[in-house]
Each structure stands twice: as C-alpha cells, then as structure tokens.
C-alpha positions in Angstrom: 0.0 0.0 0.0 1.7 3.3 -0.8 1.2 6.3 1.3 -1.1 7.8 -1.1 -3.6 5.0 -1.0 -3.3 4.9 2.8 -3.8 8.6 3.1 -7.3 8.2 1.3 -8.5 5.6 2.6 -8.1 7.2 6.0 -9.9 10.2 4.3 -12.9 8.0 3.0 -13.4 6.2 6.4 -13.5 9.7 8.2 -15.9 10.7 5.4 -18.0 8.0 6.5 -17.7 8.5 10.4 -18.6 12.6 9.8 -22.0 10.9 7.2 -22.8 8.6 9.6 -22.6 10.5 13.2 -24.1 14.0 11.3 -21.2 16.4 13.3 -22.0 18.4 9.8 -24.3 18.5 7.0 -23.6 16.1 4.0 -22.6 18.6 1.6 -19.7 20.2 4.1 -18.4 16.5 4.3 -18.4 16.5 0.9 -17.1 19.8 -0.1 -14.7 19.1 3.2 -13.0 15.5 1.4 -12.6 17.8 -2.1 -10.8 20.6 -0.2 -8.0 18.2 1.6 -7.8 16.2 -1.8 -6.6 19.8 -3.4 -4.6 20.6 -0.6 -3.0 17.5 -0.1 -1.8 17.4 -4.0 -3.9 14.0 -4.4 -6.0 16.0 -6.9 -4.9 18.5 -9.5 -7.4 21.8 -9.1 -8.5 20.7 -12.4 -9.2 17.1 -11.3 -10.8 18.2 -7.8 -13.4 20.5 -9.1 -14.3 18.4 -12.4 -17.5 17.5 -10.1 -19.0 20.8 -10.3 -18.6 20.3 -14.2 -19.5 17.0 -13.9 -22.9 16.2 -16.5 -24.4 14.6 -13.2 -24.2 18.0 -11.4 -25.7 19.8 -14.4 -28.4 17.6 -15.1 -30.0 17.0 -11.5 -30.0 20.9 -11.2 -32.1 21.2 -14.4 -34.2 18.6 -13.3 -34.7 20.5 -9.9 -36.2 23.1 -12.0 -38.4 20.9 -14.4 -39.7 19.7 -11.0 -40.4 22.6 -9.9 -42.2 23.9 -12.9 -44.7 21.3 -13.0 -45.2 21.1 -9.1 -45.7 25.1 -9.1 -48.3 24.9 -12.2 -50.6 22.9 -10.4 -50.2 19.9 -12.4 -50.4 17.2 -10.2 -53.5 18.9 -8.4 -55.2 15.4 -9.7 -53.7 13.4 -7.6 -55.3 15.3 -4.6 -58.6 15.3 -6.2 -58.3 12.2 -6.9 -57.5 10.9 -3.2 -60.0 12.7 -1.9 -63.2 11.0 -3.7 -61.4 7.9 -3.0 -61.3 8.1 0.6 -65.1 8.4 0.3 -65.5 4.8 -0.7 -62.3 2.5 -0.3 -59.0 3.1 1.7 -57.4 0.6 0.5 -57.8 2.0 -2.9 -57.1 5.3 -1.9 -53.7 3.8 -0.4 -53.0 1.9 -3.7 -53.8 5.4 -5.8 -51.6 7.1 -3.5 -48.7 4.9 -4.1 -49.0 4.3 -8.1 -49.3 7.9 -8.5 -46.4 9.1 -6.3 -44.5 6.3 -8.2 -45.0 7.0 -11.8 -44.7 11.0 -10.6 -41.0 10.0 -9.1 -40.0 8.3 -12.1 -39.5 11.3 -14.0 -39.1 14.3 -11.2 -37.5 14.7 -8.5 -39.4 12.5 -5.7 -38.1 14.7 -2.5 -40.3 17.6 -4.4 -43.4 15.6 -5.3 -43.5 13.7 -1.2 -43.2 17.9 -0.1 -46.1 18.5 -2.3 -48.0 15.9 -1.0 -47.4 15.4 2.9 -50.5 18.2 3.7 -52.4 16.6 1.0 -51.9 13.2 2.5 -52.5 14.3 5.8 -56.2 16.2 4.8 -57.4 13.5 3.2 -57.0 11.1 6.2 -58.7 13.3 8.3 -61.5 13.3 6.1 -61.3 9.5 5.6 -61.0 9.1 9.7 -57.8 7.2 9.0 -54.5 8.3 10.8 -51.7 10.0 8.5 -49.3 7.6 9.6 -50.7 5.2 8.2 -50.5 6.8 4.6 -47.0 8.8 4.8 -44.9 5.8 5.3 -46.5 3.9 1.9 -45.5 7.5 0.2 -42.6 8.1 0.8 -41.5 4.4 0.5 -43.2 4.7 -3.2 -41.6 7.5 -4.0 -38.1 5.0 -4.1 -39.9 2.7 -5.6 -41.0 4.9 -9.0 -37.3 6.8 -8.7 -36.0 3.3 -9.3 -37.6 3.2 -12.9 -35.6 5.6 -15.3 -32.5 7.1 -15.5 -34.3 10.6 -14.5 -35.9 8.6 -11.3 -33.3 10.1 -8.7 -30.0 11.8 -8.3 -28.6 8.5 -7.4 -29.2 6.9 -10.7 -28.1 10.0 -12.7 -24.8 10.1 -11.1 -24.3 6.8 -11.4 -24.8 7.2 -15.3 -21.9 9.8 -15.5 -19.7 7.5 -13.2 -20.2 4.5 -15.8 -19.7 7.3 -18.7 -16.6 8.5 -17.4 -15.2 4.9 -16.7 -15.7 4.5 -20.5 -18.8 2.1 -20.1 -21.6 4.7 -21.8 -24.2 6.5 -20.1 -27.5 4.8 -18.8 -30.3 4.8 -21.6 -33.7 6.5 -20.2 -35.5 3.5 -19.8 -32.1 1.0 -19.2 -33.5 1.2 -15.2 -37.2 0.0 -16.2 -37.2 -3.7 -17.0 -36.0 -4.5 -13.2 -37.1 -1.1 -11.9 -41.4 -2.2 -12.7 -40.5 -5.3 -11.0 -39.0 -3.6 -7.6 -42.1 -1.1 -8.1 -44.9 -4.0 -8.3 -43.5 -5.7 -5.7 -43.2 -3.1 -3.3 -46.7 -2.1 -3.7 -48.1 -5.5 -3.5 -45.7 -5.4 -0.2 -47.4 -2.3 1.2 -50.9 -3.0 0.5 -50.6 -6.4 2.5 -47.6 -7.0 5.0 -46.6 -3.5 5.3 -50.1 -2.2 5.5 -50.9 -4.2 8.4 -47.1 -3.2 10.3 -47.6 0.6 9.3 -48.3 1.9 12.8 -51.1 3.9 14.0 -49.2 6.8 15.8 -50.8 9.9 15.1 -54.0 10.9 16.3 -57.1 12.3 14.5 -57.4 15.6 16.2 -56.4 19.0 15.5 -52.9 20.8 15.7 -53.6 21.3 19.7 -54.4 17.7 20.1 -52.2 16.1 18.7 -48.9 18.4 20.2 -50.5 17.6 23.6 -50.7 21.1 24.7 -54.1 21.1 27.0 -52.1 20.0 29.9 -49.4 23.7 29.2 -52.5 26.5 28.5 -54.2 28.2 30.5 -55.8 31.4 31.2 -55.0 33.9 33.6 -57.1 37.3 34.4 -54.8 39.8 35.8 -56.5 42.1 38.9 -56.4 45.4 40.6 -53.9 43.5 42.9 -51.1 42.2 40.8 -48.1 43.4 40.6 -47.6 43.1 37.0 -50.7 45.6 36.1 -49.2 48.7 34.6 -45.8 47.1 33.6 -44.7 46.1 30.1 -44.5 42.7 29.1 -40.8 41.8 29.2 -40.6 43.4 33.0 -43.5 41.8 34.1 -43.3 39.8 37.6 -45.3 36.9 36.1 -43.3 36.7 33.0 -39.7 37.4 35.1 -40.1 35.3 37.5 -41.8 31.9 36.4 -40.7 32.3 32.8 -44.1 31.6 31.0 -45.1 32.5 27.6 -48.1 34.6 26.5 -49.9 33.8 23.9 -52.3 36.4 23.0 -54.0 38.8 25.3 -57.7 39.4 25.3 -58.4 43.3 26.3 -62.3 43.4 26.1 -63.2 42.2 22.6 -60.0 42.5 21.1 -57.3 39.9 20.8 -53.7 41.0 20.8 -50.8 39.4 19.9 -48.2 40.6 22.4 -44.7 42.3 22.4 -42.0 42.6 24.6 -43.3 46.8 25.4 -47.0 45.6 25.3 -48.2 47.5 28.9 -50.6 44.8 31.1 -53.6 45.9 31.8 -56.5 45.4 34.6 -58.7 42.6 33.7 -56.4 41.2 30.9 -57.3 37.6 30.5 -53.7 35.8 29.1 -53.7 33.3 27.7 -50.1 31.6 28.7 -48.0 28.4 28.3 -46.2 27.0 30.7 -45.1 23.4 32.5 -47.9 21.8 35.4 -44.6 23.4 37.7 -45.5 26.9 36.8 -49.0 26.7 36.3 -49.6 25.4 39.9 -47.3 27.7 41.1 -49.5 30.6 39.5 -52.6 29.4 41.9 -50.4 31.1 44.8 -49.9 34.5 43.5 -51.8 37.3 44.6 -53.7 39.1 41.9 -54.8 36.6 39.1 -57.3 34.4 38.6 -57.7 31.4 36.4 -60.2 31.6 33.5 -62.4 28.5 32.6 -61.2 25.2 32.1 -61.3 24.8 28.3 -60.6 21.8 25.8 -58.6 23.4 23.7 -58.7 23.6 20.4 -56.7 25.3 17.2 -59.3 28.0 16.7 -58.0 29.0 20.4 -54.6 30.1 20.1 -55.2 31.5 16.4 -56.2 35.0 15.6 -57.4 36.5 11.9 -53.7 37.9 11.0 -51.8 34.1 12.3 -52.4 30.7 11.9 -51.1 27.2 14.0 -48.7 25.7 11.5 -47.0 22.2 11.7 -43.6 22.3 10.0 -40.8 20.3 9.3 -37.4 20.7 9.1 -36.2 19.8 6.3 -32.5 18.0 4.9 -32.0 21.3 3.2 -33.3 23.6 5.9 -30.8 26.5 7.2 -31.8 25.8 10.7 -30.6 22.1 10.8 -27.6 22.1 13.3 -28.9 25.0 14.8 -30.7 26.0 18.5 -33.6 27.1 18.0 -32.1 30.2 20.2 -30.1 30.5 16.9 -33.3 30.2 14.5 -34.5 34.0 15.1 -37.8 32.6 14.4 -39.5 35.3 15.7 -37.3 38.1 14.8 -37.1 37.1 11.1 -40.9 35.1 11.0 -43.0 36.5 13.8 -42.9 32.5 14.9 -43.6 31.7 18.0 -42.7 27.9 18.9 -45.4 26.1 21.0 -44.3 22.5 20.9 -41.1 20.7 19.4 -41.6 16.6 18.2 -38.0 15.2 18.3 -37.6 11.9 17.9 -40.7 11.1 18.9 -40.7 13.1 21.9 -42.8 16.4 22.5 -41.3 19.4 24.8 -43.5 22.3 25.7 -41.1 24.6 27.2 -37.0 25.0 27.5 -37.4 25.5 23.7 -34.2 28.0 23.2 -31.4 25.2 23.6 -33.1 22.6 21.3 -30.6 21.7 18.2 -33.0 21.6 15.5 -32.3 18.5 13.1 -33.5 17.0 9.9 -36.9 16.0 10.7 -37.9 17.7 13.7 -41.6 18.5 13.8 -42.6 21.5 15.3 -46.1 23.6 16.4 -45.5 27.4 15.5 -48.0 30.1 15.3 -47.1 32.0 12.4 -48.3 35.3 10.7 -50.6 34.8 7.7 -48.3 36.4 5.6 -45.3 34.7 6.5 -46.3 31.2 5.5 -45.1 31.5 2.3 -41.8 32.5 3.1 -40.9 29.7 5.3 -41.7 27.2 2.5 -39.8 29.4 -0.3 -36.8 30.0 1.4 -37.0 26.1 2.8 -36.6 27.2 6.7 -39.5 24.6 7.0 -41.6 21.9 5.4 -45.4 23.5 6.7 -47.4 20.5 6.3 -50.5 21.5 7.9 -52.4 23.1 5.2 -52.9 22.0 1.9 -50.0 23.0 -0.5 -50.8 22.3 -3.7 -50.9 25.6 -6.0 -53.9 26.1 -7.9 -54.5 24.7 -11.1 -53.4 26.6 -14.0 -54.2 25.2 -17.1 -52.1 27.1 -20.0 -48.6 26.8 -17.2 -49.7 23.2 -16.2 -50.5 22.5 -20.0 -47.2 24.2 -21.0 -45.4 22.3 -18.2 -46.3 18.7 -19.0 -45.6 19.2 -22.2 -41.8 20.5 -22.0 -41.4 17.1 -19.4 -42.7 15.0 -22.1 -40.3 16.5 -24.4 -37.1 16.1 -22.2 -38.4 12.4 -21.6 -38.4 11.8 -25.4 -36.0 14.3 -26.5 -33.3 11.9 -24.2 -34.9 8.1 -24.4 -34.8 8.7 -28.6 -31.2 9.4 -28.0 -31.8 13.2 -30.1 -30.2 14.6 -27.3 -27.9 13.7 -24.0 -29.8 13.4 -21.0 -27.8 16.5 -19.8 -28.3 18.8 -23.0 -32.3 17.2 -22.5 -32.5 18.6 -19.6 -30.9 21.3 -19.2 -33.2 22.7 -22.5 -36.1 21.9 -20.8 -35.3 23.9 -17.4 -34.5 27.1 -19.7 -37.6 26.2 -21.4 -39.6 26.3 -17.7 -38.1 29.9 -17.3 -39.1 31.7 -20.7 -42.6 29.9 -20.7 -43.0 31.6 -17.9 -43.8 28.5 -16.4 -41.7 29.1 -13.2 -40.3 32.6 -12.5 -36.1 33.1 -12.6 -35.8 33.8 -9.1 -38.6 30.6 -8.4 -35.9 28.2 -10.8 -33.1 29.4 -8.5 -34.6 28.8 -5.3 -36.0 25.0 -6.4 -32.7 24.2 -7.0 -31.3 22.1 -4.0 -27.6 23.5 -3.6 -27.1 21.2 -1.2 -27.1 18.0 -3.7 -25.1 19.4 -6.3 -21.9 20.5 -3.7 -22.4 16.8 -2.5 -22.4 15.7 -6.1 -19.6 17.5 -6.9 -17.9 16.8 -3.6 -17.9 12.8 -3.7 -17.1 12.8 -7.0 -13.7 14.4 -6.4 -13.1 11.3 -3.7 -14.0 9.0 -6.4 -11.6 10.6 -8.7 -8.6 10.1 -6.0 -9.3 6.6 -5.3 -9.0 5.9 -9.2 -6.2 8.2 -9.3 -4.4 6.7 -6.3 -5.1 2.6 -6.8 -7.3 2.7 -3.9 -10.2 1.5 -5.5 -7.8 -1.4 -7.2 -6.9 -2.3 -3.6 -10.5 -2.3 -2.4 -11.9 -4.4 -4.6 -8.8 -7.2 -5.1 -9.4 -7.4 -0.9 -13.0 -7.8 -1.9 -12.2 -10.6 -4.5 -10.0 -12.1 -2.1 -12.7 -12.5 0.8 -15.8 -13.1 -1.1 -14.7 -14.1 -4.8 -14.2 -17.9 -4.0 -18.1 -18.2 -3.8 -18.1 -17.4 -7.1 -19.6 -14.5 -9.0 -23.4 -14.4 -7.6 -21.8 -14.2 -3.9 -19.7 -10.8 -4.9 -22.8 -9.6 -6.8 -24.8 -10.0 -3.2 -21.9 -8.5 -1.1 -22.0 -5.6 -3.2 -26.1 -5.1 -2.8 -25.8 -5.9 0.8 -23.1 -3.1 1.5 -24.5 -0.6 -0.2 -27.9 -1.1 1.3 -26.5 -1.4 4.7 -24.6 1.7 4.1 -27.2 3.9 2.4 -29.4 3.4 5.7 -26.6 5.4 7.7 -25.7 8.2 4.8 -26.8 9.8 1.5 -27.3 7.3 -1.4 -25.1 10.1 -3.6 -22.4 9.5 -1.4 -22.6 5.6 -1.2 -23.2 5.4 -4.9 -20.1 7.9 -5.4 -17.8 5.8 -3.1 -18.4 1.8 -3.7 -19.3 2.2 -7.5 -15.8 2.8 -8.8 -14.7 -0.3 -6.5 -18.1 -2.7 -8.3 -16.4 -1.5 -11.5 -12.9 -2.4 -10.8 -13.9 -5.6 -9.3 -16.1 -7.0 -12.1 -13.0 -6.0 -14.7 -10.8 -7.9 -12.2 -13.0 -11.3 -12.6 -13.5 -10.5 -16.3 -17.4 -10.1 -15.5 -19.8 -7.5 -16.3 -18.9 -4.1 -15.6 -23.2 -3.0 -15.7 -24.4 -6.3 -13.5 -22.5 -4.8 -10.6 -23.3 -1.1 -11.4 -26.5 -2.2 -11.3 -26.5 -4.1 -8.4 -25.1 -1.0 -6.5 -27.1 1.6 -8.1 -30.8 -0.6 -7.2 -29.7 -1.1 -3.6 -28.8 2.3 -2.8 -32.4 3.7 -3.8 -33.5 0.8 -1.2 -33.5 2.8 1.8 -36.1 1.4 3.8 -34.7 1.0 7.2 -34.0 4.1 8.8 -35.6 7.5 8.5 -32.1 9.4 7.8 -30.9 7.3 4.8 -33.1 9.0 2.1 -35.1 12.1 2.0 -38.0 11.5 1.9 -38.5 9.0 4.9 -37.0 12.2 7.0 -39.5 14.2 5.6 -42.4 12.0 6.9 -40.8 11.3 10.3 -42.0 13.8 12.2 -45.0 14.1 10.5 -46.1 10.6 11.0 -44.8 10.6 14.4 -43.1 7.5 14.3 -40.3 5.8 15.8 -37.2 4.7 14.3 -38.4 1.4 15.0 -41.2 1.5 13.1 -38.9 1.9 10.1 -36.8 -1.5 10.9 -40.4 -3.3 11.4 -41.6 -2.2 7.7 -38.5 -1.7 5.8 -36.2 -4.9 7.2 -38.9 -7.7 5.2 -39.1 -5.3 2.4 -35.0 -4.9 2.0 -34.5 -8.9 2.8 -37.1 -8.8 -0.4 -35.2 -6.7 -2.6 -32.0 -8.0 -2.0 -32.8 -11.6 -3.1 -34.7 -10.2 -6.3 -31.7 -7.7 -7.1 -29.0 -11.0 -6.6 -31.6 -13.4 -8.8 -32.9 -11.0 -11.5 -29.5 -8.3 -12.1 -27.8 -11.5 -13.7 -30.9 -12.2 -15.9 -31.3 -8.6 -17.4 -27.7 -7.9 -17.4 -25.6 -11.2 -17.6 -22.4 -11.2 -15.9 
C-alpha cells in the first residue's frame, strides 16, 4: 500500500464517520473531502473540481427546476382530487392510488419535491377519511423509491451513477435502461405495502387538531390579571409573572380584542392571558396574589389562532438553514413573527425550554405564524409546513405548457436526439421563458445542497482511481468473497451498499463503492453494468432508517413515528429486494 492509497482511505473512512454521526451536514463533508484532496496534491485543481462540471451536477439541477415547474403549475393537483373521492368509498384504494401515483410521478421528477407536495395533501385527506396520517406517509414516501428506481431521470442516485459509468468509459445509462428490473421492484413493493406493510404501518398519530395532537391542554391556560397584581401597569418583558416563572403569552384578550403581544405591550387590569407553561409553573401561579384562572377549556386550534396568524405544523427539512442550529439561533420570531409552541423530536414532545433545542432534519414542530409569513418559510426552505394543503392552484395554459416540455425532455433523451444532460438542461431554460416558473422561483428549487455533494464525492472517487485505492479495495474484496463465485460478490456488493445507504446519502454511497463494483467485475472478467446495477438498485433501497433517504426524514416527524417502526416495515421489504436484485440483475444484465 503506498502512502497515497493509505492517506485516502483514511480520508474516506472519516468521510464515512462525519456521514454517519451528522457532526456536519452532508454537503460540508463533501465539499470538506474535495478541499484536503486539493490541498494534499492528491488531486490536481482541475481534477478536484471536475464534479461541479460534472454532467451529473448539471443535469440534477435542471431537473430540480423541471420539478419545480410542474409542481408550481398545479399539475399534479389530480392526484389530490383524486384521493379525496377515493377516501369516500375504499381506503385501500385510496392507499393503492396514492402509491402508483407518487410512483409513476417519481419516475420522471424529482421525488423529494413531489412527497413535499404531497405530505398536507396526504394528511387532509386522512382526516376526512378518519384514518391516521401515519398510516398513509410511510406507503408515500416508500413509493416515491420505488418509482425513482424506474428511469435514469428517477433520482440523483441513478443519474450520477450514469456519469460514473460514462466516465469509466462504459456509456451512459439509456432512459429506460432502469425499467425492466425497476417495474419489477415497483410491483412488488406495492403488492408489499398494500398487504404485509399495510398491516405493520403503525397507528401513531392521532385524529385531532394541531392542539391535540402536540398535547398542549395539559401547558395552557388562562390567567385574568386584577387590581392587585403586581404586573398591572408594567410592560411585558418586566413583568413579575413573565420574570419570574418564565411563561409565555400567547395572546392577550383586552375586552373584545385579541392582541398578539410584544415585549413593550403595557398589562392591563382585567387582561385575561392566555399563557403556556409546564404543570410546575402553572400550579405555582394558583399562589400568586392578583390573578385568577379563567375556565377550564378543551382546547382547540381556533384557540390560540387569531385573523392575521395561523397554527402551523412544520418540518425541518435535509436542506433547511436551521438544521444544526438551536432554535435560540433560529431567530424565528425576529425574522418570521414565529412563535414555537411545541417541538416533536424523535418522537418526543417538549413544551417549554425551547431556546437550547438543536434543530435536526426531521424535527416537527407547532408554531404560530403570521398569515403572511407562510409563504416564506416554504420558499426560502426554513421549514416543510405541512398542515395546510399545499398544492398551487391549477393553471391550465402553465400546467399545459409544463407537462408538455417534461414530455419533451423524456423523449428528446430516451430517442437518443439529445444527452440526458443537453435534455435537460433545454427543458429547465424552457420552464423559465414559458413563464412556467419565475427566474428567481428556478433558482430557489434548486437544492444547492445536492449538487456541492455531487460535486464533492465525486472528487473522492476521482482520487481513489487516481491513487489505486479502488484497485486495492476491490482485489481485498475478491479475495474475501470471490471464492463463492460470482453471484456471492454480486450479493456482497447489494448488501453493502444497502446497509450503508441506511446510515448516509445514497449520492455518497453510490459515489464511493461504485468505482470499486467497477474495478472488481473488470478484475473477474465479469460484467462491468451487473454490478453497477446491483449498486445503483440497492442504494435507492432505503427502507430501514428515516435518515438514509429524504424523503423518509420528511415524513418522520410528520407521522410521528419511531425509528423502529422503520426496521419493522423496511427490514422484510430490504431482505425482499435484496434476493430479487442477486436473482434477476444477472438475468437482465448477464455477468
């Protein structure tokens, strides 16, 4: 082993240790590997930043925007509709609808976007059914990997994976080169869901309001200040009550108005506050001189809201700014007008001690918002709101133009007219001066986050060519496996990388063991594409854990599940795919 090998193989393991334990977001691992590659001399600067030229890089930002376009048109308003009659009259073909549709929707766009689009969709339409959104948001999001797994366009995985095999001088992956084992995976996963997985989705969340199901009736109540207390007369922030027990106030009722308070707001005689606080402070309160405690109340959403804010339940997203952050940090209120009411984290609720909370991907939380600052969370991705129902209206002449630029890219790059990268990267320029999706709109869809990952991981893939360290790696993976013969490497490789995309992105895993699958099948004289696609199909098999993919973070908090609930559903379903990957790959590609 020469130094240079040893030096990154060090740097991939602690690559893997920074993914796995989440010290920093994926792209700073990323972009942190490229920077010691270039600093070290292991890369060229010309080598080391060839990611960000990469075609991968290119094309999943273009498709970013097509997403975008399409979502933002209304054009998959349908699938709403079309979920709603259903839960009328079957919910197990609402359930079945749900999943096809998300599928075939992933196969083409981005499937992070179209599971954001519909979470508050989801989530109305079991409340109108009676049926608890748990027991929907697992099923989409788990069918979301299931249509990405269909065309070359399905996910960022598989689209990186094509420029990997491109630039290892084994051609690009052909639109539809996924969809002969991809329908397979898809059929069987849904035939999975609606029976086994249907009856070990659990039943977590409640059918109750925003106030019901954070738990806060036990943390409100109100309080009517009298002539006697001493906190009549004094602003807000100097207040005894406020100073001393540390409780928040909601709103303040002053005869028939309803204000929302500030820090200089001056208490009044007779002011009924409404206030949040732990059973500690609230029994406390029973001994103070000068208050009294209003009715008892079941609370409900309509309670806390006002006509200028609303209760909102938001996520935070992979992308979000304030992952890694306290919510101390967040500003929420200085930048939003937020106020936090409740925090889910990892499945458990806290109603107070909010300011020392490290917000991380997934996170659920109850804020009351302004009306007019909804919007703004969502565009500039501080939070996944998924209590309302987001779907833009439906516009016919964008939505019309919108499908019809998607169906272009789809046959502009299967006919082979056009590279997938020049296809799509047409059709996201195309978005912009349709008018389908505004400049500023394209810029924001686009997830920065992926592409400096992208462009990151490729750079360590590059080095471990450079170096021999992906020669080393897969001779010792010859050596240890390669006596069973060729079907025994072919279901080491799946079983890796779906163990390992449980714990980290699937870019990254796809990045880091897919130069080794290729070395290794040109060591055995075997077929470069039956490992690529062993590799490629079990990384998009996240079903496990709710950090490995997207879009099963998204729906954590939301379906207030456990992480257990993901190794009850997903462990049968992986044990599945891996014994169809190691029987069929061979079949449609033979090695």
């Amino acid at each position: 082993m020469t130094l240079e090998i040893g030096f990154v193989l060090l740097l991939t393991i602690a690559a893997v240790v920074l993914f796995v334990t989440e010290k920093f977001s994926t792209d700073i691992v990323a972009i942190l590997v490229m920077v010691v590659l270039l600093v070290s001399r292991v890369l060229t600067p010309a080598e080391g930043l060839a990611g960000f030229a990469n075609t991968a890089t290119v094309t999943v930002g273009a498709m970013f925007v097509l997403s975008a376009g399409m979502f933002r048109s209304g054009a998959v308003n349908f699938v709403g509709r079309g979920l709603g009659r259903l839960a009328r009259h079957s919910s197990g073909l609402m359930l079945f609808v749900l999943m096809v549709g998300v599928g075939v929707l992933s196969s083409f766009l981005n499937n992070t976007a179209a599971v954001a689009i519909l979470i508050p969709v989801v989530i109305v339409v079991a409340r109108r059914a009676d049926t608890s959104p748990s027991k929907l948001l697992m099923p989409l999001s788990f069918a979301s990997m299931f249509g990405g797994m269909c065309t070359v366009l399905g996910t960022s995985t598989n689209i990186l994976a094509s420029a990997i095999s491109e630039q290892a001088g084994l051609g690009a992956f052909g639109m539809f080169e996924f969809t002969k084992l991809g329908v397979i995976f898809f059929a069987v996963g849904v035939t999975y869901m609606m029976t086994v997985g249907r009856k070990l989705v659990p039943d977590h969340r409640g059918r109750g309001d925003l106030t019901t199901s954070f738990g806060l009736g036990d943390y409100l109540t109100d309080l009517i200040l009298q002539a006697g207390s001493k906190s009549v007369g004094r602003p807000l922030a100097s207040a005894p009550l406020v100073k001393d027990l540390g409780i928040e106030v909601l709103q303040i009722r002053r005869g028939e108005d309803t204000l929302r308070p500030t820090p200089e707001t001056i208490l009044c005689e007779n002011d009924v506050l409404r206030i949040q606080g732990n059973l500690r402070t609230i029994n406390e309160l029973k001994d103070r001189a000068g208050v009294a405690f209003g009715m008892s109340v079941k609370w409900r959403d309509e309670d806390l809201q006002s006509t200028d804010t609303r209760l909102v339940e938001a996520v935070v997203g992979p992308s979000s700014p304030l992952a890694g952050k306290s919510l101390a940090e967040s500003h929420l209120r200085e930048n939003f007008g937020a106020w936090v009411l409740a925090v889910r984290q990892h499945g458990t609720l806290r109603h107070s001690e909010f300011e020392n909370i490290t917000l991380m991907p997934g996170d659920t939380l109850l804020i009351d918002v302004p009306n007019d600052q909804i919007e703004h969370l969502t565009e500039q991705r501080v939070f996944l709101v998924v209590s309302r129902a987001g779907i833009p209206r439906f516009n016919w002449p964008k939505a019309a133009k919108a499908l019809a630029i998607v169906v272009s890219v789809v046959v502009v790059a299967a006919t082979g007219l056009l590279p997938i990268v020049a296809a799509a990267a047409t059709g996201a320029l195309a978005m912009v001066l349709s008018r389908c999706i505004s400049t500023d709109e394209a810029y924001g869809a686009i997830e920065w986050n992926v592409l400096f990952l992208l462009a990151g991981m490729l750079s360590l893939g590059a080095a471990m060519e450079k170096t021999g360290a992906s020669t080393m790696l897969a001779e010792g993976m010859v050596n240890a496996v390669g006596g069973f013969g060729p079907i025994a490497l072919l279901a080491a490789f799946f079983g890796a990388t779906m163990l390992l995309t449980e714990v980290m992105s699937n870019n990254a895993t796809v990045a880091l063991l897919l130069p080794i699958a290729i070395t290794t099948a040109h060591s055995i004289d075997a077929n470069p594409r039956t490992f690529m696609f062993a590799v490629v199909f079990a990384a998009s098999s996240s079903f496990m854990t709710p950090v490995g993919y997207q879009t099963n973070t998204m729906i954590y908090g939301p379906g207030q599940y456990r992480f257990v609930d993901f190794v009850r559903v997903g462990a049968p379903l992986n044990l599945i795919f891996w014994i169809l990957g190691v029987l069929l790959i061979p079949w449609f590609w033979p090695l």
